[in-house]
C-alpha positions in Angstrom: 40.1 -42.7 19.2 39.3 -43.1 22.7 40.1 -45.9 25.3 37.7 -45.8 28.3 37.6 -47.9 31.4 34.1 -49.1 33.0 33.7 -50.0 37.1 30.8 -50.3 39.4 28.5 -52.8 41.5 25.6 -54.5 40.4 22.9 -57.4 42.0 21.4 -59.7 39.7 18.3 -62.5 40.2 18.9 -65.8 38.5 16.5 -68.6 38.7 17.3 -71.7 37.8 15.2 -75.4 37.8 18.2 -77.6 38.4 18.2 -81.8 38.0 17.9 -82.8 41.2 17.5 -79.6 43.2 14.5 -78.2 41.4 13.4 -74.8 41.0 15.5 -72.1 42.7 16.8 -68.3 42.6 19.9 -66.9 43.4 20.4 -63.5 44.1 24.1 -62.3 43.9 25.6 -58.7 44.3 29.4 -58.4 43.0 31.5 -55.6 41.6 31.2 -54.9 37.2 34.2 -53.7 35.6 35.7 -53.2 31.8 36.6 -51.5 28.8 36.3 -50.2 25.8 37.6 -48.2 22.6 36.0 -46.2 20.3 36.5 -44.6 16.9 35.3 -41.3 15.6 35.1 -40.9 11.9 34.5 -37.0 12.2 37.2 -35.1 14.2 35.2 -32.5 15.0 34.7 -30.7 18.2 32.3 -27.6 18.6 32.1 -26.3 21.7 33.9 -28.8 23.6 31.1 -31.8 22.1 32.2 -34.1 19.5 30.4 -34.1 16.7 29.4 -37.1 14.3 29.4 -40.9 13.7 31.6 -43.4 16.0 31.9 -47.4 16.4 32.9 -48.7 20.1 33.2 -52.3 21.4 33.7 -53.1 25.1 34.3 -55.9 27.2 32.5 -56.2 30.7 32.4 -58.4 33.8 29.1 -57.7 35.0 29.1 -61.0 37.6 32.3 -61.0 39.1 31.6 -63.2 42.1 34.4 -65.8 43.8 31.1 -67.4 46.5 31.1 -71.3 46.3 28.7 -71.2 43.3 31.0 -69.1 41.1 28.8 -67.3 38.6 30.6 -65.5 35.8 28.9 -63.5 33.2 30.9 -61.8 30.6 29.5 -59.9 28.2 31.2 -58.7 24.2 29.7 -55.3 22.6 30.1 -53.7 19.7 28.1 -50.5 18.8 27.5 -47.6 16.7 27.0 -44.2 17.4 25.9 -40.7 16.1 27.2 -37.6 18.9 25.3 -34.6 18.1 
């Protein structure tokens, strides 16, 4: 099992067509962080690689931004894998 951390900095474009204001973009740059697990059915290691099938899930903050519009975007995973 492994427990992993994620960090880094993103920008994002959102339009929007808002009651009252109309159509509009934002374009916001804040820092993305999270983390994850993940399982490995197969214990094996050749060469210093794992080998075989795995599930993960993560959490992540990908809009992380305290402005006066306060966008938040959090997103849930959950995945599959195959390391060979």
């Amino acid at each position: 099992m492994t427990l992993y951390g994620l960090a880094g900095y993103g920008r994002t474009k959102i339009s929007a067509n808002c009651p009252g204001i109309g159509a509009h973009t934002h374009s916001i740059t804040s820092p993305a962080f999270g983390a994850g697990l993940e399982y490995n059915f197969n214990d094996t290691n050749i060469n210093g690689k794992r080998k075989g099938w795995s599930i993960w899930g993560d959490i992540i903050n990908v809009m992380h931004n305290k402005t006066d519009k306060k966008f938040n975007d959090t997103i849930l995973a959950l995945g599959a894998g195959y390391h060979f």
